[in-house]
N, C-alpha and C positions, 0 to 999 in steps of 0.2 A: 589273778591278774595283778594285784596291787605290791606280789613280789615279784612279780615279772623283772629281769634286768636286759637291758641293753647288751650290744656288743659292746660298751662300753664299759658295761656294767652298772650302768644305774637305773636305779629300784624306781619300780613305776610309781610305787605310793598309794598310799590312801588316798590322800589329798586329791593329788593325780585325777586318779580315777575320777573320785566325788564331785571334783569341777568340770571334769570333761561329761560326763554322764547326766549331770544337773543340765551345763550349759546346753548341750543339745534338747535336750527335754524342754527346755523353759523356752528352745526356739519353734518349736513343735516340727520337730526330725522325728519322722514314723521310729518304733522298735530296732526293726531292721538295722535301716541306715542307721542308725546310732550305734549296734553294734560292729559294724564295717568299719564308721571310723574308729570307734574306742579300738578297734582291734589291729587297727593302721596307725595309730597315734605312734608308734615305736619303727615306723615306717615299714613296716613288716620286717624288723628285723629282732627278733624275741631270743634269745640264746638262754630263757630257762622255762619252764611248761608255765602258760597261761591259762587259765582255765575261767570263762565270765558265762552267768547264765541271767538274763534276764525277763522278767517276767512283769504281764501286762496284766494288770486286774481293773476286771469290767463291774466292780462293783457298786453297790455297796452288799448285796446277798454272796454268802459265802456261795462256793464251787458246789454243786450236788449231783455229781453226775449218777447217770439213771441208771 
């Protein structure tokens, strides 16, 4: 995602990302919707492959599945 460009061509960024991702989180935006907007932030209009996967960790015990 964080080379994602515009039709305009500009680079979504690090940065970008890191604010938009934080900000919602720190507003307490469920996973989901956060990924909706980070994924709308470029208004749906992406002209190079984005690719965001995010992940909820319910810990503090590592993952052990049975």
């Amino acid at each position: 995602m964080t080379e994602a460009r515009s039709r305009t061509g500009q680079e979504f960024g690090l940065d970008r990302f890191l604010a938009s991702l934080t900000g919602h989180l720190d507003e307490g935006v469920p996973l989901p919707e956060t990924l909706r907007r980070l994924m709308h932030s470029h208004h749906g209009h992406l002209c190079d492959d984005a690719t965001t996967v995010l992940l909820q960790w319910h810990g503090p015990q590592p993952f052990d599945p049975p």
